[in-house]
C-alpha positions as CSV (number, residue, x, y, z in Angstrom):
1,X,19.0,-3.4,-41.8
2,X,17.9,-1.7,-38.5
3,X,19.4,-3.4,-35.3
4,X,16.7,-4.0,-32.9
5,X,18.1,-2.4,-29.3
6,X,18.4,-4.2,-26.3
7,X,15.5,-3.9,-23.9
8,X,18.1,-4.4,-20.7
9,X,19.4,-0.7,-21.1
10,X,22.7,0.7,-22.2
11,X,25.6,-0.5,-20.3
12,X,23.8,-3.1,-18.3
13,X,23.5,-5.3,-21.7
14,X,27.3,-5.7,-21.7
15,X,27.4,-6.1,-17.5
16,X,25.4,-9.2,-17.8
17,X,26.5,-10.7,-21.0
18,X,30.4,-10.1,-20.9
19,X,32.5,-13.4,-20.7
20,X,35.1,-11.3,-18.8
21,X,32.6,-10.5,-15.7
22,X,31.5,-13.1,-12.8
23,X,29.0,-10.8,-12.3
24,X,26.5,-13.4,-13.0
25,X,28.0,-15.9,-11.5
26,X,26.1,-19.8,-11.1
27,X,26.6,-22.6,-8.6
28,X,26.9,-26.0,-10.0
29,X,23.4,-26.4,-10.2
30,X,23.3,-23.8,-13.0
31,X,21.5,-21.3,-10.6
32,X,22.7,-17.9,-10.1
33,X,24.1,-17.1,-6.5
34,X,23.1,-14.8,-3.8
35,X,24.9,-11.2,-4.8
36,X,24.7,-11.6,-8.9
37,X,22.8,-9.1,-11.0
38,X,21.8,-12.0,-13.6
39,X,19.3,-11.8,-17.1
40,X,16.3,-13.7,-14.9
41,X,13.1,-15.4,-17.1
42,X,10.3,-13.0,-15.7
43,X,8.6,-16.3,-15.4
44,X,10.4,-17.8,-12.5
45,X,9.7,-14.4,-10.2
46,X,6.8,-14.0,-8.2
47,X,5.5,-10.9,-6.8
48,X,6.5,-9.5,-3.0
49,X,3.3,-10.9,-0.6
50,X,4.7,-8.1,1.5
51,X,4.2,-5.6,-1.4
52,X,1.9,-2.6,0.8
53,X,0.7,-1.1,-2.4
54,X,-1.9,-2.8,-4.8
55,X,-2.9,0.1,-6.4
56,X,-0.6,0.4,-9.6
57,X,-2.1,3.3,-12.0
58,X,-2.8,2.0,-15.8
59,X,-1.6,5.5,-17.8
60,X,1.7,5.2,-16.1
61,X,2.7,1.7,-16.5
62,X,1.8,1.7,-19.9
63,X,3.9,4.4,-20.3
64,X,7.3,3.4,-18.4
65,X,6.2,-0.2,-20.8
66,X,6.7,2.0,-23.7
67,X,10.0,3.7,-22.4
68,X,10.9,0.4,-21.6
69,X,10.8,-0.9,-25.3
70,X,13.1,2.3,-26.5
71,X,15.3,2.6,-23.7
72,X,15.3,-0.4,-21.1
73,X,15.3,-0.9,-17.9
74,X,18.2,1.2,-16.5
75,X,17.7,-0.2,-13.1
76,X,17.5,-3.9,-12.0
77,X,14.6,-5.0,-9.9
78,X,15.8,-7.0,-6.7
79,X,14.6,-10.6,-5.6
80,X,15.6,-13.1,-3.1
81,X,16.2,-16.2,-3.9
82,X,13.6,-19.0,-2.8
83,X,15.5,-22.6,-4.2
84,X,16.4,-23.7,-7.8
85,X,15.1,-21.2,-10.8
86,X,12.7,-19.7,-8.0
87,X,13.0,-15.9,-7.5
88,X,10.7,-13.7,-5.3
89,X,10.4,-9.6,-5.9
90,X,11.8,-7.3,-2.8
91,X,11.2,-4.0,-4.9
92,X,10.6,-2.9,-8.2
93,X,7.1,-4.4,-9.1
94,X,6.3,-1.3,-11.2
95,X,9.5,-1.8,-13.2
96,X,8.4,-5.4,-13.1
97,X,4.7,-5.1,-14.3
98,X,6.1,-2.7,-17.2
99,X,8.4,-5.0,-18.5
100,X,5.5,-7.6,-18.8
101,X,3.5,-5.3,-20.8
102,X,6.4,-4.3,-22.8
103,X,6.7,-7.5,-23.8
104,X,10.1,-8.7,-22.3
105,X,11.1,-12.3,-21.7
106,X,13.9,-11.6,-19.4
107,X,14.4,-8.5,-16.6
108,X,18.1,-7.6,-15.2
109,X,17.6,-8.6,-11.7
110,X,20.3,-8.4,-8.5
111,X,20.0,-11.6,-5.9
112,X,19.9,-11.0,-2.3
113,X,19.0,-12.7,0.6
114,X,16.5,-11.4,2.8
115,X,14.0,-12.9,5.2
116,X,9.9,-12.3,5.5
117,X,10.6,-9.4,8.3
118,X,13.4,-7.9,6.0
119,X,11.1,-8.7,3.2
120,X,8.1,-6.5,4.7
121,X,10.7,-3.9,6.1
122,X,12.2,-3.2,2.6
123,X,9.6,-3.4,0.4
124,X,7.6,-0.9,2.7
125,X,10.8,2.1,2.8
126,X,11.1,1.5,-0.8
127,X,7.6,2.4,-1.0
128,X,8.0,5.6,1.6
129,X,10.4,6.7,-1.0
130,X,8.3,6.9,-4.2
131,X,7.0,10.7,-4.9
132,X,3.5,9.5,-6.2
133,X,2.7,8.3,-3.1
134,X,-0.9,10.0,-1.4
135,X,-0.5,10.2,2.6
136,X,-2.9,7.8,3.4
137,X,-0.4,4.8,1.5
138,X,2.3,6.6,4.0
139,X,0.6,6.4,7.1
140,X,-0.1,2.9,6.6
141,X,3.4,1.8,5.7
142,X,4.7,3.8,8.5
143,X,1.8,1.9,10.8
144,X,2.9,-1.0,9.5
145,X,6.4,-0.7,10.0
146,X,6.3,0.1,13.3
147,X,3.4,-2.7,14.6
148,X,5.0,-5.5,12.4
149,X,8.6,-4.6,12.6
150,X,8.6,-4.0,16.1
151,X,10.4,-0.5,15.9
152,X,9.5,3.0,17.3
153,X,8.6,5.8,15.9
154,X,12.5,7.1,16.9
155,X,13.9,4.4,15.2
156,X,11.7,4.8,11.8
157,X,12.4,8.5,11.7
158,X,16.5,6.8,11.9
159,X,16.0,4.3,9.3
160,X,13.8,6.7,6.9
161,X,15.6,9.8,7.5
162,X,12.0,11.5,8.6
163,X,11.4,13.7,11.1
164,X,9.8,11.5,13.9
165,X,7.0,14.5,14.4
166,X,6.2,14.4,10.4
167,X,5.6,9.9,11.1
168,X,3.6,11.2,13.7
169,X,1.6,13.5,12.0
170,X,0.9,10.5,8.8
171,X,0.3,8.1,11.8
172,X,-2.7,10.4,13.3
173,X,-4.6,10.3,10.2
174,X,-5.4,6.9,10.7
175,X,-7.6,8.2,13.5
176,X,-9.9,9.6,11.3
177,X,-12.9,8.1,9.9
178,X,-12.8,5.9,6.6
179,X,-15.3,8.4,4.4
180,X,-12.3,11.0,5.5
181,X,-9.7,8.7,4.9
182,X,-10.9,7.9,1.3
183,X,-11.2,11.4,0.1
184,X,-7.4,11.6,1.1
185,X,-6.9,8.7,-0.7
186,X,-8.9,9.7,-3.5
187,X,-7.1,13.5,-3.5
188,X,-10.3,15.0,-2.8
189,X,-9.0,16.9,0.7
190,X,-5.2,18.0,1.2
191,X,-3.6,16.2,4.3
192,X,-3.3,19.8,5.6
193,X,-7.6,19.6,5.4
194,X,-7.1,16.5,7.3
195,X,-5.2,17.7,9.8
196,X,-7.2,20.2,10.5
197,X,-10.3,18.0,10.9
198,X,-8.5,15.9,12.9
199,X,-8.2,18.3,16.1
200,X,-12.4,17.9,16.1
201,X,-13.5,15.0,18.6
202,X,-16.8,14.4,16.9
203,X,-17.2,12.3,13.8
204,X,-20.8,13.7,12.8
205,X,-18.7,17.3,13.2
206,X,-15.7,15.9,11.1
207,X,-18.0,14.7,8.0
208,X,-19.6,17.7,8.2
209,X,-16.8,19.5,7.6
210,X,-15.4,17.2,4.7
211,X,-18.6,17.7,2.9
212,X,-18.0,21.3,3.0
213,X,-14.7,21.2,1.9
214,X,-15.7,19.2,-0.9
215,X,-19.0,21.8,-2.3
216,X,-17.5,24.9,-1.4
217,X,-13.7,24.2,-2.4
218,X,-12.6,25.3,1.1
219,X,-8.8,26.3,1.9
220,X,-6.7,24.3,4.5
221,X,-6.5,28.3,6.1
222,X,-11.0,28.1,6.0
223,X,-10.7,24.7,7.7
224,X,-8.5,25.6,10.4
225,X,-10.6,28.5,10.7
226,X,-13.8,26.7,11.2
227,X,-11.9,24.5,13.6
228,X,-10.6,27.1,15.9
229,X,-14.5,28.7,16.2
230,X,-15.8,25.5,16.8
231,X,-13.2,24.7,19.6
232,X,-14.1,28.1,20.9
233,X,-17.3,26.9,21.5
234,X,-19.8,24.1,22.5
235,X,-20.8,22.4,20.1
236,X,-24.6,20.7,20.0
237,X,-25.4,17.8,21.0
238,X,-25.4,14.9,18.6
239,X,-29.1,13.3,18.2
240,X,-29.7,10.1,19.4
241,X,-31.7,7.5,16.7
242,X,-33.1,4.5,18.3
243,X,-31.4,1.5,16.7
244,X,-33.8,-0.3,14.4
245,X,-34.5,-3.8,15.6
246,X,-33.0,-6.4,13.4
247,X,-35.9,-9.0,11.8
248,X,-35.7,-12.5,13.0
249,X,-34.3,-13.8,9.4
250,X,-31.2,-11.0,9.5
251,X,-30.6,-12.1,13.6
252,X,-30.1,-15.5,12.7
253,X,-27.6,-15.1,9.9
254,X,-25.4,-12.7,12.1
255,X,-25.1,-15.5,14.4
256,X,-24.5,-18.1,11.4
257,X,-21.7,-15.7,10.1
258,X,-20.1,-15.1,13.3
259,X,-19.5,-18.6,13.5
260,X,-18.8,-19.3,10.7
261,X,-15.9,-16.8,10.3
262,X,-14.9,-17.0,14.1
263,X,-15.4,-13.0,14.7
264,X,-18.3,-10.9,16.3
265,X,-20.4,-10.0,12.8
266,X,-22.6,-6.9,12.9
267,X,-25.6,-6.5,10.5
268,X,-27.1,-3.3,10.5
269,X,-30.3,-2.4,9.0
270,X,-32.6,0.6,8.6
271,X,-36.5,0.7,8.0
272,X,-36.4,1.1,4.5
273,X,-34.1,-2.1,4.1
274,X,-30.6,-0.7,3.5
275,X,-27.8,-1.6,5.7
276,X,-24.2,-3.3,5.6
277,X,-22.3,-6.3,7.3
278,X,-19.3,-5.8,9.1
279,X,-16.9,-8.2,10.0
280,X,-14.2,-6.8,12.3
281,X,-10.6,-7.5,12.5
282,X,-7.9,-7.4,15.2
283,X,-5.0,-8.1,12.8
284,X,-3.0,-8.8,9.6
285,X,-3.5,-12.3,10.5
286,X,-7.1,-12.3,11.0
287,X,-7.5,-10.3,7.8
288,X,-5.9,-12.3,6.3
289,X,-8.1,-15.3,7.6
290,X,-11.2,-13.8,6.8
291,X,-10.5,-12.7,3.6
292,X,-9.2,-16.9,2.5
293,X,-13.0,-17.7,4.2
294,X,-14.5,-14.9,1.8
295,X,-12.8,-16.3,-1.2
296,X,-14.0,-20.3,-1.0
């Protein structure tokens, strides 16, 4: 009869269930202590708040899941502990998510302790790290690193092992506007392209450009070649529109929604009856706000 492997991974399996290890050590409670690697129910861990990617591709879970079932989890994922049987993920929500859809009951887990700044700090260089990364999910980590852990640029490209120029150069793309920033995202343009577009002040100018990179296939060399001539030279002016006067109906809910939401909305609308609401934000915390108002 065929013995049905272990989906902890070879060598680990006898780590955690050897009666000769205190490895997995528990307190009287029955709980394991800070510093075990333990067998933990995947139940009784929750998922990092402070997790800076939500964006987890289908193809390749399902396919570490699979690896997963033949050859398990080589690598523990880490959590801190939050009180008895309570567990929260610092890194390794892929390996995580997998094991879910491989079926697994139980994940090989090491204990830490870590607070919410530690929390944030780690989980954002773990993500740094990964290699599937695109450079807009850098520059925000690095972003976020430095506003919310209170650190310099110096003292990421330290704790990263980056040069401090390369942070600044992901930083700078934030700069750009979101139609560029998505087609980054969305591996339509190179970060060279975007670097490139950045060193044009006008926006109008800069999606111009994008456009053209995208129909014609443009090189990062033609963009920095169209940059250079257009830096050479003045460019036109930009044409003025006169805003389109908001009806009386759309005035009086962008007064109703800025107070109910506590920030400045903006409704813009065109003659032929298209437009968008914006609700600006000054911070995590005040996205955060909006977003639980959004959600009732």
């Amino acid at each position: 009869m065929k013995t049905k492997k272990s989906a902890l991974g070879r060598g680990l399996s006898a780590i955690l269930e050897s009666p000769e290890t205190d490895i997995t050590s528990s307190d009287i409670s029955g709980n394991y202590v800070v510093g075990a690697i333990a067998n933990i129910s995947l139940d009784k861990i929750e998922t990092n708040p402070f997790q800076p990617r939500n964006i987890f591709e289908k193809k390749s879970l399902n396919e570490l899941a699979v690896s997963i079932k033949e050859q398990g989890i080589i690598q523990p994922v880490t959590v801190r502990k939050l009180g008895f049987d309570k567990y929260q993920l610092i890194s390794g929500e892929r390996r995580f998510r997998a094991a879910k859809l491989a079926g697994l009951e139980f994940v090989p887990t090491f204990i830490r302790v870590a607070n919410d700044q530690q929390m944030l700090e780690m989980a954002l260089i773990e993500n740094i790290h990964r290699k599937d990364l695109n450079s807009m999910e850098i520059a925000i980590s690095y972003q976020r690193l430095i506003e919310e852990c209170n650190i310099t640029q110096e003292i990421l490209s330290e704790r990263i092992g980056k040069d401090r120029t390369t942070i600044a150069n992901y930083i700078r793309l934030l700069k750009l506007p979101p139609d560029i920033q998505l087609a980054i995202k969305d591996e339509k343009i190179s970060m060279g392209h975007a670097r490139a577009i950045i060193n044009i002040d006008r926006v109008d100018v800069q999606l111009q450009i994008l456009e053209a990179i995208i129909s014609k296939n443009l090189s990062v060399r033609d963009v920095e070649r169209i940059v250079k001539e257009l830096n050479g030279h003045a460019l036109p002016p930009t044409k003025k529109t006169k805003p389109t006067a908001l009806p009386e109906k759309h005035m009086m809910a962008k007064n109703d929604l800025s107070e109910m939401y506590g920030s400045k909305v903006d409704i813009r609308r065109n003659t032929k009856g298209n437009g968008s609401i914006v609700i600006p934000f000054n911070s995590e915390k005040e996205f955060d706000r909006i977003v639980s108002l959004l959600e009732k």
